[in-house]
C-alpha positions in Angstrom: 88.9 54.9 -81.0 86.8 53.5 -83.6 83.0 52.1 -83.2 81.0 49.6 -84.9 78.9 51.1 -87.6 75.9 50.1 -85.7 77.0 51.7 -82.7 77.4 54.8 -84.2 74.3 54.6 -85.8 72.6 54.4 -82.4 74.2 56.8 -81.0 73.2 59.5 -83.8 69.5 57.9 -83.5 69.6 59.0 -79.7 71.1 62.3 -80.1 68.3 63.2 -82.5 65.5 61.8 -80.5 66.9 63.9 -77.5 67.0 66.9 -79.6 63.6 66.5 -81.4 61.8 65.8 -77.8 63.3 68.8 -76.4 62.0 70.9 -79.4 58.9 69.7 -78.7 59.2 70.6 -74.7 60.2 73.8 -75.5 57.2 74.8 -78.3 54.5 72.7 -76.4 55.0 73.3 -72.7 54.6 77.4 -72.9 51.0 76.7 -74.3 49.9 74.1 -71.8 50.9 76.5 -68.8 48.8 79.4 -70.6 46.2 77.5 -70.2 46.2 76.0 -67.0 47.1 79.8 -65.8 43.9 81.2 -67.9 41.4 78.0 -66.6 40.9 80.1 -63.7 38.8 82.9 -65.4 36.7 80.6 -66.9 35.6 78.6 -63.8 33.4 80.6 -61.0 34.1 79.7 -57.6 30.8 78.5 -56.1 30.7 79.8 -52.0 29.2 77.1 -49.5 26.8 78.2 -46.9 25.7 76.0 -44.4 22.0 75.5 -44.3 20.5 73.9 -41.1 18.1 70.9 -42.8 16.1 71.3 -39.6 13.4 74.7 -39.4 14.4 76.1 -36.6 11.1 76.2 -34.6 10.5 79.3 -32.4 9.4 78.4 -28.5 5.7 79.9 -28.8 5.2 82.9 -26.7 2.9 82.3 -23.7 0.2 84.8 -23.4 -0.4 86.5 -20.0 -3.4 85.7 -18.6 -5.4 88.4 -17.5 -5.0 88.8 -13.1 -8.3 87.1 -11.3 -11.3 89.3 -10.9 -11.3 90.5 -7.0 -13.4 88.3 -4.9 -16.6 90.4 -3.4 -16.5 89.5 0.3 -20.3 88.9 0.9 -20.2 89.7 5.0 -21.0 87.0 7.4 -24.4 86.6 8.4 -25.6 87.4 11.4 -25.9 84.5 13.8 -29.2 83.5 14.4 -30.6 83.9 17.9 -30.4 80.4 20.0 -34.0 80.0 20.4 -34.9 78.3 24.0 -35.9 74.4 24.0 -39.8 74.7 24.3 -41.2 73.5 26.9 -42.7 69.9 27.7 -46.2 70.2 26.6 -48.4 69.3 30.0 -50.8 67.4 29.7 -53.9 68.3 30.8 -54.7 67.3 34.4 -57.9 64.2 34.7 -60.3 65.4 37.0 -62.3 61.6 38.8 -63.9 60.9 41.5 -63.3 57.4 40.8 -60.0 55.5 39.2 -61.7 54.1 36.5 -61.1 56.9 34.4 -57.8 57.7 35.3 -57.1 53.8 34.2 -58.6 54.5 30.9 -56.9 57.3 29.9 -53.8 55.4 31.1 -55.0 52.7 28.9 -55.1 55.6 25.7 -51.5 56.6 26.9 -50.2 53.4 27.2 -48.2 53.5 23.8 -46.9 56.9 24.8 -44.9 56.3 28.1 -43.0 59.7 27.7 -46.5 61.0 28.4 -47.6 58.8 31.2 -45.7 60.7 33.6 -47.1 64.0 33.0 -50.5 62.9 33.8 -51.9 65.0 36.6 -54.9 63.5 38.5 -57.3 66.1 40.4 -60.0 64.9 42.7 -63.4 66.0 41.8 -64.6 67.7 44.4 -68.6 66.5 45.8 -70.2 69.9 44.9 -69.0 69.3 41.1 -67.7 73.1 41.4 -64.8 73.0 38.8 -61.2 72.4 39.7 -59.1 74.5 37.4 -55.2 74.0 37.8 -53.1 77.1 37.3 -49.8 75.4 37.8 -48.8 71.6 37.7 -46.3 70.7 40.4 -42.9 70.8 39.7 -39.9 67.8 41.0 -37.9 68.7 43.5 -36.2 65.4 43.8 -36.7 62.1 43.3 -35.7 58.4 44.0 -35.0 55.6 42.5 -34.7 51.9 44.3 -31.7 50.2 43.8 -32.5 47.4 41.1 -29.5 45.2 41.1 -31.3 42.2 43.1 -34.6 43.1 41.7 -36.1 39.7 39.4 -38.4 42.2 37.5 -37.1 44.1 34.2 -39.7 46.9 33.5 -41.7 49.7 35.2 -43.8 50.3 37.8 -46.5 53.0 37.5 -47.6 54.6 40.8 -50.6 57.1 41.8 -49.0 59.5 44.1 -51.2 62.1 45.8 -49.1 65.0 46.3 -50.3 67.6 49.4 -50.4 70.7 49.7 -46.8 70.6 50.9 -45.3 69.0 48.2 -44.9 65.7 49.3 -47.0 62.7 49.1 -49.3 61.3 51.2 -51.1 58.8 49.3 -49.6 55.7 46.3 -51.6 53.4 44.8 -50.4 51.2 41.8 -51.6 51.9 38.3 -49.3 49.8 36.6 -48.5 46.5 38.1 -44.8 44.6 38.0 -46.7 41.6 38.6 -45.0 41.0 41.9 -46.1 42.5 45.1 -42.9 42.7 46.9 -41.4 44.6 43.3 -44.8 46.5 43.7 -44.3 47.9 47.1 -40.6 48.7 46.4 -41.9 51.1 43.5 -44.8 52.4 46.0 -41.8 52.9 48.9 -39.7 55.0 46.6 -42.6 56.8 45.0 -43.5 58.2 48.6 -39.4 59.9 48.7 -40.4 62.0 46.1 -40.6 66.0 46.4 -42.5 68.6 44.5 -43.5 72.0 43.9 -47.0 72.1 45.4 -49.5 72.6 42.0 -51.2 75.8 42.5 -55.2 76.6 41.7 -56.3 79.4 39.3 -56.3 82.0 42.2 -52.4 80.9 43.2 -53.1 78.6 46.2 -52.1 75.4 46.7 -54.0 72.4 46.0 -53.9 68.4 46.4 -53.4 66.5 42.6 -52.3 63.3 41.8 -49.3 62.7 39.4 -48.3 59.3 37.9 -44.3 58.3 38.7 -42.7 55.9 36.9 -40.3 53.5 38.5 -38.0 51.9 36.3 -36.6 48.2 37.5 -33.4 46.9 35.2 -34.1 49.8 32.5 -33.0 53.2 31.6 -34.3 55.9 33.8 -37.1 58.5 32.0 -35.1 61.7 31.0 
């Protein structure tokens, strides 16, 4: 079978390009694989380490604190002794003949009621031989008049003459209410009263005179 001229010609064109481009596969392709193979040496492998971008911060260490001193125990102190209420001051008993100066001194005492009933009254005896008290008398009981009917708010000083027995044989008001019938109420309890006879220097009874204080509508004197 024959072929066009131009035919052939292309086919001889191919056949040579073919054969050229595998000459050139087979010169150039055993130098580019010695150097890809060699590229290796050349290059140094570079090794990652991870590195935190935060310091790590160590927790600080907490110092021991040094153990608490022992406590000195101081001992208890001794309790100090009670010491006993003292005793009412007594005031010093009025020696008159006369009232007069009994209602002075009551007069002087007047803005001291706690001390109007410790006032002790002895009798002055005619010879004007001094009266020394050794004792005053001392309550035994007392009485109080019931006050709920009573049209008086106050007190009621009596005189009360106090025997030799304790109990009293004479009142007389030093203080008036005001009101005779509230008056004699005050006088009529004052008489109920008991004492303790006072006593003289040499230990013997003897007659005195103490002011009670009746209280009508007000708290009783402690």
């Amino acid at each position: 079978m024959q072929y066009p001229t131009y035919w052939r010609m292309a086919f001889f064109l191919a056949f040579f390009f073919h054969l050229t481009a595998w000459l050139l596969g087979s010169l150039i392709l055993p130098h580019l694989q010695a150097k890809t193979v060699a590229a290796p040496d050349s290059v140094q492998a570079i090794e990652w380490e991870n590195v935190d971008t935060e310091e790590k911060v160590e927790p600080p260490v907490a110092t021991p604190l040094p153990p608490p001193e022992p406590k000195e125990e101081k001992p208890p102190e001794p309790a100090k002794p009670e010491q006993p209420p003292a005793e009412q001051e007594e005031t010093a008993p009025i020696l008159a003949e006369q009232d007069e100066p009994v209602i002075a001194k009551l007069q002087e005492l007047a803005e001291e009621p706690e001390k109007l009933d410790k006032v002790v009254i002895v009798k002055e005896p005619a010879d004007s031989v001094p009266v020394q008290m050794g004792q005053p008398p001392k309550l035994i009981t007392d009485y109080y008049p019931p006050s709920a009917n009573v049209k008086f708010r106050g007190r009621v000083s009596v005189f009360a003459t106090i025997g030799k027995d304790g109990k009293i044989i004479k009142t007389k008001i030093a203080v008036t209410s005001g009101k005779p019938e509230v008056d004699q109420l005050a006088m009529d309890a004052a008489r109920r009263w008991t004492f303790k006879a006072a006593l003289d220097q040499q230990g013997r009874p003897m007659e005195c005179t103490k002011i009670i204080s009746i209280p009508f509508n007000v708290p009783k004197k402690k």
